[in-house]
Each structure stands twice: as C-alpha cells, then as structure tokens.
C-alpha positions in Angstrom: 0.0 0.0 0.0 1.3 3.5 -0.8 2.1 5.9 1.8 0.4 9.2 1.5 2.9 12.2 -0.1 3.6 15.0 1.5 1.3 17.7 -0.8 -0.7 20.1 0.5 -4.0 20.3 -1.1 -3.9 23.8 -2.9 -7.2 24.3 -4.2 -10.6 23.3 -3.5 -11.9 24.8 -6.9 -13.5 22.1 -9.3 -11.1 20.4 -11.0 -9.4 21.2 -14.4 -8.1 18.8 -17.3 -4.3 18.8 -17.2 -2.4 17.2 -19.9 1.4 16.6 -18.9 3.8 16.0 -21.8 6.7 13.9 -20.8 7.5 11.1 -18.4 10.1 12.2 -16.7 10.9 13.5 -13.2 9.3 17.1 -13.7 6.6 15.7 -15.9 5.8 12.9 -13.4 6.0 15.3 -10.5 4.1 17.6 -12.4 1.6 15.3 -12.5 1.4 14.3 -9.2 0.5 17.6 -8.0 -1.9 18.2 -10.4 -3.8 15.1 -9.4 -3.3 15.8 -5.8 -4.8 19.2 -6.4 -7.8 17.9 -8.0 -6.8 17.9 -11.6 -8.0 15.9 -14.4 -4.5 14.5 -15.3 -3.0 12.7 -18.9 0.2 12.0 -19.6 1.5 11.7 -22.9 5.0 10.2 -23.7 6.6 9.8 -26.8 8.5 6.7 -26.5 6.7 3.4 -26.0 8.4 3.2 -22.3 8.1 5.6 -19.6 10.5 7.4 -17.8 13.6 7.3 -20.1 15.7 9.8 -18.2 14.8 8.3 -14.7 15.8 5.4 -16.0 19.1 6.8 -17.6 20.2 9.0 -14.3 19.6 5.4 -12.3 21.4 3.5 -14.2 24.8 3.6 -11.5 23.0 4.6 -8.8 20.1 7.0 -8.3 21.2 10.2 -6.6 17.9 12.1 -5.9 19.4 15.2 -3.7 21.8 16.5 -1.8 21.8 17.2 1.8 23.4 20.7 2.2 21.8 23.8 3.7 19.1 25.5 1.3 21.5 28.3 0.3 24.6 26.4 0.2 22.3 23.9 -2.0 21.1 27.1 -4.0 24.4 28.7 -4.6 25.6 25.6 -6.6 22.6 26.7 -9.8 23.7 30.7 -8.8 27.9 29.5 -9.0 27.4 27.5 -12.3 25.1 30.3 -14.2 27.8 32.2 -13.3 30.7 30.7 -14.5 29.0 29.4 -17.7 26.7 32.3 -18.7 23.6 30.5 -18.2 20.8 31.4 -16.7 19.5 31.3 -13.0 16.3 33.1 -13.1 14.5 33.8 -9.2 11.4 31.2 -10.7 14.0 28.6 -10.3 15.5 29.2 -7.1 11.8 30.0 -5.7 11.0 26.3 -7.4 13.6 24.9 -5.4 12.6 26.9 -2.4 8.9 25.8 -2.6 9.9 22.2 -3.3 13.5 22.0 -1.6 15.1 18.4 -1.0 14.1 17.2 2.5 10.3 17.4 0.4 11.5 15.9 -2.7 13.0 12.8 -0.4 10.1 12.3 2.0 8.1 12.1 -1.5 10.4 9.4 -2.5 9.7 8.1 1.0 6.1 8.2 0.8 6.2 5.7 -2.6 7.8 2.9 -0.3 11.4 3.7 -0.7 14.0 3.9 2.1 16.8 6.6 1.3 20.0 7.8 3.1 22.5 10.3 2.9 26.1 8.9 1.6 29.8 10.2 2.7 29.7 12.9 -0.1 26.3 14.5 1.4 24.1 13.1 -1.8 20.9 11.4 -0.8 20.3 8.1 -2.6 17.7 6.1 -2.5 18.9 2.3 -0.7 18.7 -0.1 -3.8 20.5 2.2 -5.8 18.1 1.9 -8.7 15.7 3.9 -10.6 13.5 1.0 -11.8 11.9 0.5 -8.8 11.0 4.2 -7.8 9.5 4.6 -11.4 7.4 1.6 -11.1 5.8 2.7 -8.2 5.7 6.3 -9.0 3.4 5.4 -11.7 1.8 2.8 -10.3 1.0 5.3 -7.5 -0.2 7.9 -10.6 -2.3 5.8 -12.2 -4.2 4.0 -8.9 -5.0 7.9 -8.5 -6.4 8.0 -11.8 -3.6 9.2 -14.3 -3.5 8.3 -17.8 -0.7 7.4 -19.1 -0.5 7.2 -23.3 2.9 6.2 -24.7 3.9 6.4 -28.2 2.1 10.0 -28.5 4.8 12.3 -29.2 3.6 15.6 -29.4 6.1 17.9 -31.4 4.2 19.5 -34.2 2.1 22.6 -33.8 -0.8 20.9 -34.8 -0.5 17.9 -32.0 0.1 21.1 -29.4 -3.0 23.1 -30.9 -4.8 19.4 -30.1 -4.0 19.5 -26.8 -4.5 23.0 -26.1 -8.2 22.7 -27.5 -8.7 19.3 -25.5 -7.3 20.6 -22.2 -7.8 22.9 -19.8 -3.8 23.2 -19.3 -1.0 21.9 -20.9 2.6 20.7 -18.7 5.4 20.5 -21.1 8.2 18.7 -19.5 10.0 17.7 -22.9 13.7 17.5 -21.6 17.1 18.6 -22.8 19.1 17.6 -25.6 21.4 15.1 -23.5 21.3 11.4 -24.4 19.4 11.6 -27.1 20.3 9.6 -30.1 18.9 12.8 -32.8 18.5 16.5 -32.0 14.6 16.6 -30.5 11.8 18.3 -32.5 9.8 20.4 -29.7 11.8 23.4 -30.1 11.0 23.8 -33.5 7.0 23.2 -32.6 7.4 26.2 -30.2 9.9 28.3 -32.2 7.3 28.1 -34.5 4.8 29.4 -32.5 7.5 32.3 -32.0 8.7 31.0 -28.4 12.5 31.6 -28.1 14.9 28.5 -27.3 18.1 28.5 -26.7 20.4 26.1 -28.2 21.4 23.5 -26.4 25.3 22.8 -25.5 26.8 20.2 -23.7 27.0 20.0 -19.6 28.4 17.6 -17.0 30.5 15.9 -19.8 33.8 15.1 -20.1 36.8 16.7 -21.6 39.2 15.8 -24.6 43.3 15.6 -23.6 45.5 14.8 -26.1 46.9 11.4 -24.7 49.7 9.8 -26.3 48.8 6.1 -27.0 51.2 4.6 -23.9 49.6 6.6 -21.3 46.4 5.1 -22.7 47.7 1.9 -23.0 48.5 1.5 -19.3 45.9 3.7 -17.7 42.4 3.9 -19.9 39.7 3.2 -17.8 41.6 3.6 -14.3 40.9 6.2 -12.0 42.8 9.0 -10.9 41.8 8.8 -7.0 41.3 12.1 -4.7 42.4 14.4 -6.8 41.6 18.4 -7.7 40.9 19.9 -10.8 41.3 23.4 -10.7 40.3 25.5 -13.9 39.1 29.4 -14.9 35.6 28.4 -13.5 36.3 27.2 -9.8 38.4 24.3 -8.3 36.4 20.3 -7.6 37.7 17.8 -5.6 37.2 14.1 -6.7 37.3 11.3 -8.8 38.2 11.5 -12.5 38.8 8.7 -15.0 40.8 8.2 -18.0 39.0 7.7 -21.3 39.9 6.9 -24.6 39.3 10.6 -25.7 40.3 12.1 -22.1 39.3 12.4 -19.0 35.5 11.8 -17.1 34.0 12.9 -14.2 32.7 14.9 -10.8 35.7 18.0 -11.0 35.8 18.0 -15.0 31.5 17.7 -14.8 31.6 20.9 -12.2 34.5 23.0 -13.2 35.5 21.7 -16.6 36.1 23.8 -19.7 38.3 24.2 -22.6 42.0 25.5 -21.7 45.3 25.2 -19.4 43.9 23.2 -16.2 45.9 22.3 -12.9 45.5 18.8 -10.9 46.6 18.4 -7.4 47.4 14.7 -7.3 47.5 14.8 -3.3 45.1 17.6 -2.6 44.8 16.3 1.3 48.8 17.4 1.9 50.0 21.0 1.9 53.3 21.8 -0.3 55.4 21.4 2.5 54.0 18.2 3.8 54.2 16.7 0.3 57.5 17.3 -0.3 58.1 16.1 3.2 57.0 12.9 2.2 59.0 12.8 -0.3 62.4 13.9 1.1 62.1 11.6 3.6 65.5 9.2 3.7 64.8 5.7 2.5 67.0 2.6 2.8 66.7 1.9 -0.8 68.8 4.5 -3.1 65.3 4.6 -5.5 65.2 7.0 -8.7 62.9 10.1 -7.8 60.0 8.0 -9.9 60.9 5.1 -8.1 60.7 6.6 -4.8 57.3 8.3 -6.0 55.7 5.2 -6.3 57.0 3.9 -2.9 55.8 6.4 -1.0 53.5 8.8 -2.4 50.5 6.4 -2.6 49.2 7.1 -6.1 47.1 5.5 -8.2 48.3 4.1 -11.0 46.2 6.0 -13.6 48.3 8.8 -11.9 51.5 7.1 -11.9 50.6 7.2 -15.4 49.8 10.4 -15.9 52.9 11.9 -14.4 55.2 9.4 -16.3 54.1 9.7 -19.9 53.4 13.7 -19.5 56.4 14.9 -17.6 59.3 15.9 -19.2 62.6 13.8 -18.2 64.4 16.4 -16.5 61.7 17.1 -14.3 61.2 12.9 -13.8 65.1 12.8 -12.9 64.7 15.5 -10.1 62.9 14.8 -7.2 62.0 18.4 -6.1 60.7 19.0 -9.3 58.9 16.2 -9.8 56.6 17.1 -6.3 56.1 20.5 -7.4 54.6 19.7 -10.6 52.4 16.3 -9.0 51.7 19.2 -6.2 50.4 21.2 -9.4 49.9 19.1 -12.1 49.3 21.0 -15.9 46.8 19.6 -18.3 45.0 21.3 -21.5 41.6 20.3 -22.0 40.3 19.9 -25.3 36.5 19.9 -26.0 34.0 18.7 -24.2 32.1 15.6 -25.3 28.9 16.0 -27.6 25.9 15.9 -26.4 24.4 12.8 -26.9 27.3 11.7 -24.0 26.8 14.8 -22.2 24.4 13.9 -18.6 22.4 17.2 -19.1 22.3 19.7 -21.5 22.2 23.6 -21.0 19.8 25.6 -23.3 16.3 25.6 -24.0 13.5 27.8 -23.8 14.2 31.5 -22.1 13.2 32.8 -18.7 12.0 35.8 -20.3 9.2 33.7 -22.7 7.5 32.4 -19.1 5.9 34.4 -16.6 6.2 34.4 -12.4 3.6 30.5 -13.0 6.0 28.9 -15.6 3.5 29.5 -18.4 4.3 31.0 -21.6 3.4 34.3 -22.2 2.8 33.5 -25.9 0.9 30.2 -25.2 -2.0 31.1 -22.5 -2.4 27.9 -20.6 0.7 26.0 -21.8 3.8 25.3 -19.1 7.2 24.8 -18.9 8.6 22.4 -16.6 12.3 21.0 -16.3 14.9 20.7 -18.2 13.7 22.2 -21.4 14.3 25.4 -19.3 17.4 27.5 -20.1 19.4 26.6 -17.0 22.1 24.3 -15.9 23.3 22.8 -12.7 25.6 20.5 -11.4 25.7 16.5 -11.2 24.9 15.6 -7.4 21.5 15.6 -6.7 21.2 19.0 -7.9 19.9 18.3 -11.3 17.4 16.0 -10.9 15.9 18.2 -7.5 15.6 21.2 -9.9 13.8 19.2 -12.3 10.9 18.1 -10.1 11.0 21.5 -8.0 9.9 23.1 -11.4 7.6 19.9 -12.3 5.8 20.5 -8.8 5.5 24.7 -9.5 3.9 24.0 -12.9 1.7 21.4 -12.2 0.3 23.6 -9.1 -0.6 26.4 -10.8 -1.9 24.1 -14.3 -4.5 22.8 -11.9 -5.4 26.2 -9.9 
C-alpha cells in the first residue's frame, strides 16, 4: 500500500483537465501535484516506455538530492550560471525553495522507498536503482487515476494546438538535448509558434586531452583517485577517470572547460607536507620516480599520468617532480557532444515564461524541467531542480 505524499491540497476549486507531456521527473511530478490538487490528469510520452531519463540518471545509482543547507544547495545553480553564462532566473530558485530536497526525499519516502545520505552528502535512495522508484511512481499515478499514453509524441504545432483545444492546461516537460540519439523536435514546434529556445550545449560531460597512446595503453579506464581539478571556473575535488578521448567525471562535470587546467594529485597534503613525504630518507637508493611510487600512494592512472606527461628532466629530479604532482598541468580539449553529455544547458528562455511557468505566448501551456534555459551540477542537484519546477507548474496548471 502506498504511503500518502507530502502535498498540501492547494485548491478546492473544481477540477481542471491537465495534460502533462513527458514522463520524466518534472513531468511525473508535475503530474502528481496536479492530481493531488484535484486535476484531471493525462500524460502523454513519446517513446513506447516511460520514464527514459529516470531510468538513464539510475542507471549507476540513483542520486535524488543533496543534503546541504538551502542556500549552500542554492548557490551551486547561482555559482554554475555564473561561470558558464547560463541562466539562474529567481522562478528557479523560488522552485527549489517551494519544493527544496528534504520534500522531494520524503516524496520518494512516501512511494515505499528507504533513502540515506552517503559520505559525499548526496541522498540516494537504498537499492541504488531507478527502476523501482519509477514503477511505483506510476503505479502510484495511475491508482490515482492518471492516464498514461505512450507512443504520443507531441512535437508538431498541430499535435500542441490538439491538446491545447482538449485541455484545460497543458505541462510540457520535454527535456534537454542530453542522451538523445537525434537533435529533439519540440523546439521547432514552439519556435514556430515564435517562443524563443536556446540552443542547447553540452553540460556535465567530459573533456578531450590529447593522450599519447602509452599513457592510454596502461591507464584507460583507471581512476585518478582524490584528486583536484582546478580550472578558470572554480576548483572540484574528486574522482576523474581516464578515457579513450580524455578524461570523465565529478571535478571536470563541475569545473570543466576548454583550456590550461591544474591537478593536485595529493590535494589532502600542503606543499610542505608533500614534499616532506617525499624527502624523507629511504634505505633503498630509488630513482625520484621510483621513490614516487613507494611512498606517495598514487594511483596508478596517476603514476601514469605523471610518467608519460612529464618531461625527463623534471622525472630525474625529485623536487621538481613534487612541485609539478603538487600542481599538475593539463589542457583540455572539447568537451564531449551531447548525446554523451548527462544534461544539456539551453532551452527555452526565462524571459518567454511568466512568475507560473506559463508561456506568455501560449495562454495555458507550461514549462517544466529541463527544457528550461538553465544548468546545474551533477549531485543531486539536477534532478531536484527538475521536479522542484515539475511541482510549481503542475500547481498552478491545476489552480
């Protein structure tokens, strides 16, 4: 038996026909406080399946939120508008506000699911999948009464027009551009109809580095352990991983971007300590390299990194050789394309919706997620965006 979810009932006016488009997060959670409210509720998805991107952001592990304070949480969407030039309009920190994570995990909560907090402050939910949260999220929808028709895509001005003439309010919650395996079709339906989008460009992707083929023969897919990349947009602590094209994850998804780059390859040691380490007498008369390896506790995909991108002079001499694993250069190329890309920035501008999430040039059609122009980091912070802005326009589509 489902638990009941922690929604307020906003309304008590009679209930209006709501037609979400899109099954995932914000279009489910859209939905969900429609219904709650009262509402009428459909959902249409395009695919045959529901729930692609749930699915997809699950897939190693779903990360629904983080656990830090509400403006510390905030900051991360006002720090990464900042250093990209996207956008972080006040609708989307009120969304967040309105909807903030300890409501988004007693939601998860209240469809059967235990979640906890992990060392890095994300909240997960315990059987690390997605599979189960979206079967009983719709299971939950549709025992309320929520239709649900897949294989209706709806990216054509007359398919919109349809719905709009069907439907008391229309949710559109049509996703980015990220993982998808051709460019998607709504925002010509809706440049059409003279809505503005953005175009969409890569986020929380990985880099290009030139790596010469030994480096990748002895290191591609290892990890470079605790390390810190430091670039023009900020400075991430974390796990990356050598790729065939470069390098993958948290630092290069938060701070990564085209240019000279630094890595600190033992972040948790000052300079002096480091070198220290290094200086310290050994019984063994060990090549600087040598002695690296014996005592500096290094991954191998870093032993790696240092060996086959370090000049020899600087290998031969030990001083040297701490400074630059102390401050390690790298040039990163571009990043990925989008279809690897875990989110996409882009999409359709603040300034085309009003204070509700509707369109100004659409009366009764909303905006939800991340078909938005706006861009956040991985961690819990994309996907608590996505529903915070499914819950706000689903409210006010059903009041």
């Amino acid at each position: 038996m489902h638990r009941a979810v922690p929604f307020p009932r906003w309304s008590t006016l009679p209930s209006k026909r709501v037609a979400v488009v899109g099954s995932g997060p914000a279009g489910l959670m859209a939905a969900s406080v429609a219904r709650t409210n009262g509402a009428s509720v459909t959902v249409f998805e395009r695919r045959a399946g529901l729930g692609r991107k749930l699915l997809i952001a699950g897939s190693s592990g779903l990360n629904i939120s983080h656990d830090a304070p509400i403006e510390e949480f905030l900051d991360h969407y006002r720090t990464r508008s900042a250093s990209r030039s996207s956008a972080c309009d006040d609708r989307l920190i009120s969304a967040v506000r309105e909807f903030p994570s300890h409501a988004w995990v007693e939601f998860v909560r209240g469809l059967g699911h235990e979640c906890f907090v992990g060392t890095s402050g994300r909240w997960f939910v315990r059987e690390m999948k997605a599979s189960g949260v979206l079967q009983s999220w719709t299971g939950k929808l549709k025992s309320d009464g929520v239709e649900f028709l897949a294989s209706h895509p709806i990216e054509s001005v007359p398919a919109l027009e349809e719905l709009r003439s069907r439907y008391d309010s229309v949710v559109l919650a049509l996703g980015g551009a990220s993982w998808e395996d051709s460019p998607p079709r709504w925002p010509s339906m809706l440049e059409e109809l003279g809505v503005l989008v953005g175009a969409f460009t890569p986020s929380n992707v990985g880099h290009e580095v030139a790596f010469p083929p030994e480096l990748l023969r002895e290191a591609e897919g290892k990890p470079i352990k605790n390390c810190t990349l430091t670039t023009p947009l900020g400075t991430k602590q974390g796990e990356l991983v050598v790729t065939r094209y470069g390098l993958e994850g948290t630092p290069m998804y938060f701070v990564g971007t085209p240019g000279e780059a630094t890595l600190a390859l033992k972040p948790e040691l000052s300079l002096d300590e480091w070198m220290a380490l290094l200086r310290r007498p050994t019984r063994e008369n060990l090549s600087p390299m040598r002695k690296l390896k014996k005592v500096g506790g290094l991954s191998d995909a870093a032993l790696a990194l240092i060996y086959h991108l370090t000049p020899a002079p600087v290998r031969d001499n030990l001083t040297s050789l701490g400074l630059r694993v102390h401050r390690f250069p790298i040039r990163l190329g571009s990043p990925r394309p989008l279809e690897e890309a875990i989110s996409s920035a882009g999409g359709v501008r603040w300034d085309e919706l009003d204070s509700r999430l509707m369109l100004r040039k659409l009366p009764g059609v909303y905006c939800a997620g991340e078909m938005i122009d706006w861009d956040a980091p991985t961690g819990g912070f994309l996907i608590q965006a996505s529903v915070a802005l499914g819950a706000k326009a689903g409210r006010h589509a059903s009041t």
